[in-house]
N, C-alpha and C positions, 0 to 999 in steps of 0.2 A: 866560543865563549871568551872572555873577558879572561886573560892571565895574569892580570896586575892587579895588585889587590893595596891603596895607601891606606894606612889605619893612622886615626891624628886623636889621641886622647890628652884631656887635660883637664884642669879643677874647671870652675866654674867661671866664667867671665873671662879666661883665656885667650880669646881669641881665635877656635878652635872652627867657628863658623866660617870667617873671616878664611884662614889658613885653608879650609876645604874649597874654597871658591876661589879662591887666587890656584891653588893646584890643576883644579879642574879646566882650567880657560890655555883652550886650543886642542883639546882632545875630549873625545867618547866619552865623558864620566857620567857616573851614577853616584851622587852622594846618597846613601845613605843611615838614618839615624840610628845612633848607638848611646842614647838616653834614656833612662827609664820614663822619666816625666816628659819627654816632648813626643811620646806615641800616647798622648790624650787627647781628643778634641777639649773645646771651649777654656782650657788653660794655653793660649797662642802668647800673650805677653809674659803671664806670671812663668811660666817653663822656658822662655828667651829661643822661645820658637825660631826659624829665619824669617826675614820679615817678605813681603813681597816684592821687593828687589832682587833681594839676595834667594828668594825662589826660581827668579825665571831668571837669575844667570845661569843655572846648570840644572839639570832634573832631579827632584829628591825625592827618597821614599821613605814612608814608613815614619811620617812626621802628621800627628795630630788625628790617627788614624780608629783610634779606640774610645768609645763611650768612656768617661769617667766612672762609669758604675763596675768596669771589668779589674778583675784583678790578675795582672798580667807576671807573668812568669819569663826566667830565663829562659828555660824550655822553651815554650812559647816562642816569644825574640827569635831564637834560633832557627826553628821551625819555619815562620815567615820570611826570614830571610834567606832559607835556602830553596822556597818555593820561588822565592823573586827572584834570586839570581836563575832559575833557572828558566824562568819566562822571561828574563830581558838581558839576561848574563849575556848572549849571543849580540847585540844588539850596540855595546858598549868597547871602549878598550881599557878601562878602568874601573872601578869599584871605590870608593872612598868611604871608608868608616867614620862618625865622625860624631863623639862624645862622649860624656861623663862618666859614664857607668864600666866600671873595671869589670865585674862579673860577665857582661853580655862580652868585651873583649876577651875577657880569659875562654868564654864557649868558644869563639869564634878561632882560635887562635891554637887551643889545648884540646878542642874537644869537650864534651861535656856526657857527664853521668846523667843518663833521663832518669825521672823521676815521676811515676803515676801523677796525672793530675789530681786532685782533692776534688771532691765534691764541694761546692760554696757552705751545703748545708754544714757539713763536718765543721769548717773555719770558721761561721757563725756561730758554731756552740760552742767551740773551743776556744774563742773567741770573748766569747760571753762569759768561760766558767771563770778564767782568767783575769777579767776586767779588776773586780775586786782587788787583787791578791795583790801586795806589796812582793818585793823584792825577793827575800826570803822564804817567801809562801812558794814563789813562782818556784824557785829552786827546787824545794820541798816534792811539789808538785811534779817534775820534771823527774827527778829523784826517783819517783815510785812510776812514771809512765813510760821514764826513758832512760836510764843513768847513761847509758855511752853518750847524747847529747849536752850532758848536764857538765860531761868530763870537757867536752869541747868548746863550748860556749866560756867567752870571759866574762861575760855576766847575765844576767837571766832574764831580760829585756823582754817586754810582753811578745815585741812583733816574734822575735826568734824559739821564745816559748812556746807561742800559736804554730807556727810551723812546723816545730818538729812534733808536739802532740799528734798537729793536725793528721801529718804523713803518716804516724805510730796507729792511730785511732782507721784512716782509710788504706792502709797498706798490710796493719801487722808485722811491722817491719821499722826498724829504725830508722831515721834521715842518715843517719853516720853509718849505715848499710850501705845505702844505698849511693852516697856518697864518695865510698870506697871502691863502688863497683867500676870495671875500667870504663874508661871513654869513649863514647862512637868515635872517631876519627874525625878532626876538624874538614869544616867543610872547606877551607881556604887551602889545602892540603897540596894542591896540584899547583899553587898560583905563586908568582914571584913577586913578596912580602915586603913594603917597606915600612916601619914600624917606629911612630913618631908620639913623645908624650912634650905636649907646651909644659913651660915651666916658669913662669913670670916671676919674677922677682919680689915676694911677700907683700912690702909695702905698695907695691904699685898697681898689686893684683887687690887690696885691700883697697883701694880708692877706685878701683875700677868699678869692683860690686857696688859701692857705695853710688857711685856714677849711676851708674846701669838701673838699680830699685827705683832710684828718686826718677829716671826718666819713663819705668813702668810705671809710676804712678802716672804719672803723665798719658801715660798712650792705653789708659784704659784696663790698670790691672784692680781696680776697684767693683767695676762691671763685670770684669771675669768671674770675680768670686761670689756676686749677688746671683750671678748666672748659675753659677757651681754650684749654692747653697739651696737656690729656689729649685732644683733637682732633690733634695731631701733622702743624698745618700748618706750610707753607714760614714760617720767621720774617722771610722779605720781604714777604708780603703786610700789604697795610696796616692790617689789624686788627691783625696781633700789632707792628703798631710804634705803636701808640696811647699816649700816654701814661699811664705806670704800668704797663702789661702788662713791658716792658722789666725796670724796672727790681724792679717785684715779682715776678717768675720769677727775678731774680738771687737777690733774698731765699731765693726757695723752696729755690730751689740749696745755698744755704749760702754766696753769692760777698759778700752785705750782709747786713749787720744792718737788723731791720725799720728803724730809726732812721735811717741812711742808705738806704733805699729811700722812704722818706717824703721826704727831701731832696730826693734827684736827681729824684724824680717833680714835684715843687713848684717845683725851679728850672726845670727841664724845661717846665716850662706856664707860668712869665713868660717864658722864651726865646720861646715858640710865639707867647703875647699881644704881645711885642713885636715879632714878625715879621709877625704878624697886623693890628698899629696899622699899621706900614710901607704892609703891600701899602693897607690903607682909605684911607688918607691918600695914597696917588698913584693911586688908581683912584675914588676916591667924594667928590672935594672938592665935587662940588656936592648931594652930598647932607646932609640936613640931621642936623647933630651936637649932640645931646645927651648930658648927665652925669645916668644916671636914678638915682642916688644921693645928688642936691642937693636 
């Protein structure tokens, strides 16, 4: 098995791809994906998938690999990635983690509290009872379904709402239970760890996104989402709230001009990179931070 384990997290447009494929050349690697939205099929441009160059310089997994109708969990992540290292772990001398999502790393890394999967039907109702309720209601609501949740939560946001009813209603049990409960043991456990978050320099990570959307329009992220919508999934699950799917279906609609759906999609992805610095910077300070654009 594979004893090397590089993990490369960073905001968005980082150069985080780039870094995994320059690592990987002259040894055994297995890159693979550590994004929540680049394990969807038919979002390859809008998710800044790798492109087919940068796929057959080194082998990846676990990229474009889920219908956009499933709604995928940490657990899950976890799960598939430790069936895969264990059919090709043998096979490699390297491992590379390599994305955005701080959650699937903190599993990866800390271990993770499992959690029953939900029934879809449960998350459709709860889902639905939800949709309505403003701000306050949701609270309200949380309040009499859940209070330990309600204490955790810094504000009462439908998706985190939906989830913890969701788990209360199919478990009888709190999320903050079960969240509590100790950790399987990470799976990275045995292997020697180098642990790397990019860090670009605000403004230049800020022209880069801007870069990067205008040349997905270009390469067909328009057709992705006519693709995505003629599917006629729930617009909760979290492929159709990807960035740019939103707000270029508006476009399709007639509700924006392409011009302003290029905006909102671009300011839309510094919010995310800036939310994304956030969670790295109080979860990953002892990992080692680079500017791979100096």
């Amino acid at each position: 098995m594979a004893q090397r384990a590089l993990l490369i997290a960073g905001p968005t447009a980082s150069g985080k791809t780039a870094m995994a494929i320059a690592r990987s050349a002259g040894q055994r690697s297995l890159i693979i994906n550590t994004d929540s939205m680049q394990v969807y099929d038919v979002l390859n441009v809008i998710s800044a998938r790798p492109n087919r160059e940068e796929l057959a310089a080194a082998p990846h997994r676990m990229y474009g690999f889920l219908d956009p109708s499933v709604r995928f969990s940490t657990g899950a992540w976890l799960r598939e990635v430790e069936a895969l290292i264990q059919e090709e772990g043998a096979e490699v001398d390297q491992l590379i983690f390599v994305g955005g999502t701080g959650l699937y790393f903190d599993a990866l890394t800390n271990g993770f509290a499992e959690i029953p999967e939900v029934p879809q039907e449960v998350i459709q109702e709860v889902e639905e009872m939800i949709q309505p309720l403003d701000a306050t209601e949701r609270a309200e609501l949380l309040a009499e379904r859940d209070p330990k949740m309600l204490e955790r939560l810094q504000s009462p946001d439908p998706q985190r709402v939906a989830r913890a009813i969701s788990v209360m209603e199919a478990t009888n049990k709190s999320l903050a239970d079960w969240q509590d409960a100790p950790p399987a043991p990470s799976i990275l456990a045995d292997y020697e760890i180098e642990k790397i978050v990019l860090n670009p320099e605000r403004d230049v990570l800020r022209d880069r996104i801007a870069r990067r959307f205008h040349l997905m329009m270009v390469q067909g992220a328009v057709e992705e989402v006519k693709a995505i919508n003629a599917l006629g999934l729930d617009p909760s699950l979290p492929a159709m709230r990807a960035i740019g799917v939103p707000e270029i279906s508006a476009y399709l609609r007639g509700d924006l001009s392409k011009d302003d759906a290029i905006e909102k999609s671009i300011i839309a992805s510094h919010q995310y990179a800036k939310r994304q610095r956030t969670w790295f910077r109080g979860r990953m300070k002892d990992w080692t931070w680079i500017d791979p654009l100096t």
